[in-house]
C-alpha positions in Angstrom: -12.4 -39.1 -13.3 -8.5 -38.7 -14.6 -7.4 -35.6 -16.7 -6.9 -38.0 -19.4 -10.7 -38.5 -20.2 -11.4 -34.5 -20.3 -11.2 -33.0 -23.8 -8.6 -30.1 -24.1 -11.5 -28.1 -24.5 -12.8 -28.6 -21.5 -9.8 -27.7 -19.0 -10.0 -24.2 -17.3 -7.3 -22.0 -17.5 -6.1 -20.3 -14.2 -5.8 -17.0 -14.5 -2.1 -15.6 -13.7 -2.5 -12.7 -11.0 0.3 -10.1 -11.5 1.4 -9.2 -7.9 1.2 -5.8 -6.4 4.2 -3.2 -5.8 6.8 -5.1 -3.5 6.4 -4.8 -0.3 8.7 -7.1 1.9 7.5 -8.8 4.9 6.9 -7.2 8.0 7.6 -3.3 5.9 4.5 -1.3 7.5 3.0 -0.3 4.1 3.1 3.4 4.5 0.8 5.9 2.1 -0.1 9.1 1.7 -3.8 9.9 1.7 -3.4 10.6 -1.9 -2.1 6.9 -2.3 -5.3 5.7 -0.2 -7.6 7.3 -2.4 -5.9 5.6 -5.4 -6.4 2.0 -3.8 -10.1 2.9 -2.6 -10.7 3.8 -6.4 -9.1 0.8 -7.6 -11.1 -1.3 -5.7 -14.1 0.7 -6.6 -12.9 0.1 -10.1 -12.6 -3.5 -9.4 -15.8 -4.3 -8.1 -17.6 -1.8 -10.9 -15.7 -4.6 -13.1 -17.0 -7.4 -11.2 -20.4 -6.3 -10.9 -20.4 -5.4 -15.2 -18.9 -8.9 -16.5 -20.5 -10.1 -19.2 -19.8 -12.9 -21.5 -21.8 -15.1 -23.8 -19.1 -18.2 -22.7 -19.7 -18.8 -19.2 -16.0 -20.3 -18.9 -14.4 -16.9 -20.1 -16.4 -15.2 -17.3 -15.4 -17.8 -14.6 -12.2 -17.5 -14.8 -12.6 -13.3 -15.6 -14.4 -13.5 -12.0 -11.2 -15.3 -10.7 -8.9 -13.2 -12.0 -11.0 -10.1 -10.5 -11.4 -11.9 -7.2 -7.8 -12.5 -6.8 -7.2 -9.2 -7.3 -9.5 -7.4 -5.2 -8.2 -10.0 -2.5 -4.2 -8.8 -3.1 -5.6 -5.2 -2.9 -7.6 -5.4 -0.1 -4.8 -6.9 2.1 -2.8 -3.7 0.8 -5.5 -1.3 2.0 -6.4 -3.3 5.2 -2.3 -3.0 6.1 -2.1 0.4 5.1 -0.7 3.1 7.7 -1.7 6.8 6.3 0.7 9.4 7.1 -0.5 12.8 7.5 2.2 15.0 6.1 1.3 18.0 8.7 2.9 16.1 10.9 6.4 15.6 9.7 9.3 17.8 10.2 8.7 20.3 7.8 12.8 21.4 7.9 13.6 17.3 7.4 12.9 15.0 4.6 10.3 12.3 6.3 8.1 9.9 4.2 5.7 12.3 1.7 8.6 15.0 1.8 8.9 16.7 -2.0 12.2 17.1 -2.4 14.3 19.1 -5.0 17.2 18.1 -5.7 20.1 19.7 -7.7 22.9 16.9 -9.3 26.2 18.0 -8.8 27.9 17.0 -11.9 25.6 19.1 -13.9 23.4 21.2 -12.1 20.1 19.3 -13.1 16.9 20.1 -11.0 15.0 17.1 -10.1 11.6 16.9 -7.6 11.0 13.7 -6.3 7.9 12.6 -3.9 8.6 9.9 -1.2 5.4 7.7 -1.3 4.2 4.7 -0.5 5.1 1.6 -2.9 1.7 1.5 -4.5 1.6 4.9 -5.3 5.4 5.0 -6.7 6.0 6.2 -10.1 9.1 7.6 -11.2 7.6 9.2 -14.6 5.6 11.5 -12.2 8.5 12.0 -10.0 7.0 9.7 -7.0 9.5 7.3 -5.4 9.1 4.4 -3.4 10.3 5.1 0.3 12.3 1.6 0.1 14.2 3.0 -3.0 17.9 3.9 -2.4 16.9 7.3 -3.6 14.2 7.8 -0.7 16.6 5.6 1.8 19.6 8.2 1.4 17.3 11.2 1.6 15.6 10.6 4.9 16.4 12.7 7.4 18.4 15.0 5.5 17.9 18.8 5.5 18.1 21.4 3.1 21.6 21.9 1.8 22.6 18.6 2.8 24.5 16.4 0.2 23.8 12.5 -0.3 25.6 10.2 -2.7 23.6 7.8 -4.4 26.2 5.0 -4.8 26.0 3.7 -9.1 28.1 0.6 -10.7 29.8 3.1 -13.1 29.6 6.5 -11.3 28.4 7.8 -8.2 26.1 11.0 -8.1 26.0 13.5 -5.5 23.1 15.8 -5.0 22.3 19.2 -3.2 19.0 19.3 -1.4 17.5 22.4 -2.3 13.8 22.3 -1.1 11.6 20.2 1.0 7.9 20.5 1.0 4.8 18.3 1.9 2.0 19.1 0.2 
């Protein structure tokens, strides 16, 4: 039958999936455990969701199962390519994926702690950074007292590592 004999009424929507954190081809998708536990729980969430829909108009809960589906499938190709890095294992004097890292700015003394994390797990208001952010990308491998430039359009700004720690 052509679209053109289907009332408006009757067309399904198709839900738009918003994409995970980006992760470019071939990156092994590093995490912390921490990070792990945050996918597992957001697929527990996820299917909790699933197994809970309820709607009076079948439609609405057709494409609500879609939209789940889709998800759980984008997250469970995240967790199924995960690599866990157990932070006993890094250099404890160098600043390695999962590293804490305090950093004093030059210019003005601020004290910032940053977290290298996986890309999932990133976010900057709780001081976690991606390790494919320029931040993360100048820091590994540094050491304590070390200085990195993190190269801006107006200004450049140069930091003193203070502290690494993995916790």
């Amino acid at each position: 039958m052509s679209r053109g004999f289907v009332k408006e009424d009757d067309q399904e929507e198709v839900p738009i999936v918003p994409q995970r954190a980006y992760l470019p081809e071939g990156v092994t998708n590093f995490v912390t455990r921490t990070g792990m536990d945050q996918l597992l729980a957001e697929k527990q969430m996820l299917i909790h969701e699933k197994d809970n829909l309820s709607s009076t108009n079948e439609n609405e809960k057709r494409i609500s199962l879609n939209l789940i589906n889709a998800k759980l499938q984008l997250l469970n190709n995240r967790i199924a390519e995960a690599k866990i890095v157990d932070l006993k294992e890094q250099p404890q004097n160098e600043i390695r994926f999962g590293a804490l890292v305090t950093l004093k700015t030059e210019a003005n003394s601020n004290i910032q702690i940053f977290q290298i994390v996986g890309v999932d797990e990133a976010d900057i208001a709780k001081g976690k950074i991606s390790f494919l952010s320029p931040l993360a990308k100048a820091l590994i491998n540094k050491k304590v007292d070390d200085r990195i430039t993190l190269k801006r359009d107006r200004e450049d700004i140069v930091f003193k590592i203070m502290d690494i720690a993995y916790r």
